[in-house]
N, C-alpha and C positions, 0 to 999 in steps of 0.2 A: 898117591895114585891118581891118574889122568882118567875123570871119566868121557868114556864115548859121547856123543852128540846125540847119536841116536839113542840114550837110552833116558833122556831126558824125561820122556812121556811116564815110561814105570817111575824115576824116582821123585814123578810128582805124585805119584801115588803115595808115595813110602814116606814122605814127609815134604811138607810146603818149605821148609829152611834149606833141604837142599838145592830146592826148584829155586828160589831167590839168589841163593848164591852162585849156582851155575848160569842162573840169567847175567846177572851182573856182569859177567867174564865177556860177554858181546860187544858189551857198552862200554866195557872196560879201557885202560890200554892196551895199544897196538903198534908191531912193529908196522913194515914197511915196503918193502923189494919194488925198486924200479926199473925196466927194463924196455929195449927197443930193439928191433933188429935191424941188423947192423946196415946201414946204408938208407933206412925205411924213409918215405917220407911222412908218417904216422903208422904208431903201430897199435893194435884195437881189438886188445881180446875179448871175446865173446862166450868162454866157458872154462871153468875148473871144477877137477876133480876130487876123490878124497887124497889122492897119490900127492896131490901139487903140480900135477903134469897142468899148461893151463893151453890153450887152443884160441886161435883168432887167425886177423890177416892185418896183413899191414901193406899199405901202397909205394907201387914202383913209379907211379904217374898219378897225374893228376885222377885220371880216367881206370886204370889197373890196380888192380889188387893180387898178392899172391897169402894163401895160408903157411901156418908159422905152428910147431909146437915146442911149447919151453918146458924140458925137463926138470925137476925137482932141483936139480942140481944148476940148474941157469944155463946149460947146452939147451941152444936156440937150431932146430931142426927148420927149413923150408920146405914147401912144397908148390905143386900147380897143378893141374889136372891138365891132362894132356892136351894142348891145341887151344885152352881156354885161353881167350884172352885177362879174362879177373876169375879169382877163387877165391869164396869166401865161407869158411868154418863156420858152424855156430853153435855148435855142439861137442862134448867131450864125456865119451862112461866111464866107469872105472876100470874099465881093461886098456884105456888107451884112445879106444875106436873113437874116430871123429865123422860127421855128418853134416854137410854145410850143401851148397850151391854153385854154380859155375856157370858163364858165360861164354860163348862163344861167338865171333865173328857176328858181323849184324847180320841183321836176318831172320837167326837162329833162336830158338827157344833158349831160354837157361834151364837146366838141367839138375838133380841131385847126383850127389855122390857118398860114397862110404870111403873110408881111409881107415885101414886097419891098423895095429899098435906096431905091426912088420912093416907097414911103411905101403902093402899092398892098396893101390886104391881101383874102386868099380864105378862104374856109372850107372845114371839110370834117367829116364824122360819119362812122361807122361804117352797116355791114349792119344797119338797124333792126330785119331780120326776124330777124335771130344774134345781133346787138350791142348795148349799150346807148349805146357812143358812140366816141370818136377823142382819146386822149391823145398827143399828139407830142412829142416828149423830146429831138429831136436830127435838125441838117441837117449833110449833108455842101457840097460845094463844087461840086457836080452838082446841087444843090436838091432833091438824093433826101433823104427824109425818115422818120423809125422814130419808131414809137411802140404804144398798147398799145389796142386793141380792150377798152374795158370793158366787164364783163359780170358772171354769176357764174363763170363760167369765160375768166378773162382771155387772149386771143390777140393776139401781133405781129403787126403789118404795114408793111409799107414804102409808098412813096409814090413815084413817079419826079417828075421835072421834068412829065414830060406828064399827069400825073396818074392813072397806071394804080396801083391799089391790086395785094398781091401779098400773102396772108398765111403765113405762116412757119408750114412743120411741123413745129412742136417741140410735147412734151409741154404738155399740160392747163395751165392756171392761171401761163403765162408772161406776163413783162413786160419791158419794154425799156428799156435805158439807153442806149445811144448806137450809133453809125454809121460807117465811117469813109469816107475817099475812093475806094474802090472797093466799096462797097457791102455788107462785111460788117460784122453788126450782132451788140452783145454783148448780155444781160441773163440771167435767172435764173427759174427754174419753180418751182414747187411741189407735192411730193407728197403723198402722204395722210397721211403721217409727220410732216407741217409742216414737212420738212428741204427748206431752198430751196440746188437747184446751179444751176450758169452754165452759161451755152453761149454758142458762137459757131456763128452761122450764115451761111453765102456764097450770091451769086449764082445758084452755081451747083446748090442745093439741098442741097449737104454740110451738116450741121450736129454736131457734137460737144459733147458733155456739160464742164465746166469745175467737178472737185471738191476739196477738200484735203482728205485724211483727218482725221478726226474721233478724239481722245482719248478712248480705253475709258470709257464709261459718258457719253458727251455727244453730242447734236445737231449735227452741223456745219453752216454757214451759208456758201456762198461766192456772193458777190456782186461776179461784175464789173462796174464802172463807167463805163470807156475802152476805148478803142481807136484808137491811130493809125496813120496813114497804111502803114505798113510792116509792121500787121497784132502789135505790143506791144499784150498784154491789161492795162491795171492794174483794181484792184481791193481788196474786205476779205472777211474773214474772221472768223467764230466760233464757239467752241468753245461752244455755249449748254448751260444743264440741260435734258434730256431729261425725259421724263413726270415719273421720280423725281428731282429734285434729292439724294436724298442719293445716288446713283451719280457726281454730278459733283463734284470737289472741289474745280474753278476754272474760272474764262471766262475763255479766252485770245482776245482779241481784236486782229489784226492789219492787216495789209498784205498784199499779192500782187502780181507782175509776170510775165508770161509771154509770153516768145519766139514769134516764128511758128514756132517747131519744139516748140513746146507744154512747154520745160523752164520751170517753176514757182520763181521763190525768193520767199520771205518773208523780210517785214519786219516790224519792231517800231518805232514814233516812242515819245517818252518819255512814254507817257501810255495813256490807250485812248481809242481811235478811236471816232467817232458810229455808232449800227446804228440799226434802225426796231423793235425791239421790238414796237410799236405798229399794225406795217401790216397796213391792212383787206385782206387776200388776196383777201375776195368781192367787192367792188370794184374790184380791180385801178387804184386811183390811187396815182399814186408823187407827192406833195406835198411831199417832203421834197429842201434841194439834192443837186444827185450830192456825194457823201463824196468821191469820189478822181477825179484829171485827170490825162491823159500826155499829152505833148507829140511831134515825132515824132523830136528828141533822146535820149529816152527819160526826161525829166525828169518827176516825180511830184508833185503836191503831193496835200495832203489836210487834214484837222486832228485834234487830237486833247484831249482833259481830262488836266489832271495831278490829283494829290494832293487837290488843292485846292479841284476842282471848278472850273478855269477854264481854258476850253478856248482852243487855238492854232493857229497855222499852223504847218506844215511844207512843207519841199521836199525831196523825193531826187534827187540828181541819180544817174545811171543802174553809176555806181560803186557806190552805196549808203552813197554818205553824205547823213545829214539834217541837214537844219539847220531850228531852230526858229525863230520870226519872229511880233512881233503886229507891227502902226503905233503907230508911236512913240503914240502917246497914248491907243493902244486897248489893249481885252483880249475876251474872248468872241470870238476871232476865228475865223470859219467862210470856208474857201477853196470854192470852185466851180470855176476853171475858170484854166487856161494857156495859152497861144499860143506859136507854135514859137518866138518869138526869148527865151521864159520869161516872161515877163510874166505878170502873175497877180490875177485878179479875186476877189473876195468881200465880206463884209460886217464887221462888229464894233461893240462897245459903249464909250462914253466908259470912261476907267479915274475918273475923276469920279462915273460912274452919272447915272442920268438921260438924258432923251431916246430918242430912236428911233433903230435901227442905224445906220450910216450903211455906204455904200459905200466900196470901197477896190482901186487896184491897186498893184502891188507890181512894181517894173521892176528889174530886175539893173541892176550896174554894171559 
């Protein structure tokens, strides 16, 4: 008998031998599926469901992007939002629906959008008079939807099924990474310090701060990036140089996973994990894939660089142990995204070189 993913929590109750042996199966062997569409110059999926269905975009130019959904079955669908010049998914529920972003001609705001499992898609922008437009980053399974109010002073917002906008009062210069099935949403602000914390914000308007202390004389960085259904934060962390770099005398770069009773452990993968160095704060776009996925097992993937300079997959399964993993014939491999029976979406590079990334999911055995 195949048990569900999700009922992992009860049968740690019912006995620790089951919980080890289901753990196992994460870390375990795994098959493989590679995939690209057809013509792409890299293709980059950014979410899978529990169906298999998986959702990304893959580039026609250097510069353009169009969204892609790959059937269970490996029928590769395209799409584009009308007039946009790039569309980019970043989201997929279990009924299909997908939730990503879109671009239009310069000038112009980027905008969110909804893509239903019929192939329907809507748009949507921000408070033109407050905003400069509507980044959406993530659907739950209610077709409620989060994402980031771009602007100079970046603000969350949610989206319901009916379409009632609802913006989130959390501190100044916030962004949002994901949602989960009842409607609480994670992501991370910015103070004047440039030190970005987390929060989780609810429903019901509670929202809380999400920090890890910071190493005498460094910046701390925490960025969560999940949340599932039963309300497990995962996410990264770093230890960055402050004003003076000579006050810091290492970047510790990690992991994080945090309980709905807010207790904290860190993680370390064999390598250091991807950060954004680089993000335009006054823009508030997050263009980079989510770093870190939980599932509602508590399974984590993420990726990370070793020595080398060539970066990998990992999974933690909810014990804490990792296991490291490229496809058999790749390497550069960047994960995005889990589904509760573990399965797991991303991208990677020929170990040959050459060519364009190609897609990949990654199924337990």
């Amino acid at each position: 008998m195949t048990i569900p993913r999700f009922m992992v929590a009860a049968l740690c109750v019912l006995g620790p031998l089951t919980c080890v042996a289901h753990g196992d199966g994460i870390n375990g062997e795994a098959t493989y599926i590679s995939f690209s569409v057809p013509g792409a110059l890299g293709t980059y999926p950014t979410g899978i469901n529990a169906s298999m269905e998986v959702t990304g975009y893959y580039n026609v130019s250097p510069t353009a992007a169009r969204g892609f959904l790959r059937e269970a079955d490996g029928t590769i669908t395209t799409f584009n939002v009308g007039g946009a010049t790039s569309t980019q998914p970043q989201g997929i529920n279990a009924a299909g629906d997908i939730t990503g972003f879109f671009y239009l001609p310069a000038g112009a705001a980027l905008q969110g959008f909804l893509r239903y499992a019929d192939g329907r898609i809507i748009t949507f922008e921000g408070n033109q008079a407050i905003y400069q437009g509507a980044q959406a980053v993530s659907i739950n399974d209610f077709d409620e939807i989060v994402g980031t109010y771009t602007s100079r002073s970046p603000s969350v917002f949610t989206r319901s099924r009916a379409g009632v906008f609802t913006t989130i009062a959390v501190p100044n210069g916030t962004i949002a990474t994901a949602i989960n099935a009842s409607g609480s949403v994670v992501g991370y602000y910015c103070c004047d310090n440039g030190v970005f914390t987390g929060f989780t914000a609810h429903p019901d308007g509670y929202w809380a701060g999400i920090g890890i202390s910071a190493d005498s004389g460094c910046a701390n960085q925490t960025i969560p990036d999940a949340i599932n259904a039963a309300g497990m934060i995962a996410g990264w962390y770093t230890n960055q140089y402050s004003n003076d770099p000579a006050s810091c005398t290492s970047e510790n770069i990690g992991g994080f996973v945090m309980s709905p009773d807010g207790q904290l452990t860190l993680f370390q993968p064999p390598g250091t994990m991807p950060t954004f160095h680089d993000l335009a704060v006054s823009t508030g776009e997050v263009t980079w894939p989510h770093w870190v996925s939980i599932n509602q097992a508590g399974d984590i993937t993420g990726s990370y660089t070793d020595t080398a300079g060539v970066q990998h997959g990992f999974v933690r399964n909810p014990y804490g142990t990792i296991t490291s993993f490229d496809p058999p014939e790749g390497n550069q491999t960047t994960t995005t995204s889990i589904n509760d029976e573990g399965a797991i979406a991303g991208f990677y590079h020929y170990h040959a070189g050459g060519g364009p990334p190609v897609g990949f999911i990654r199924v337990p055995q």
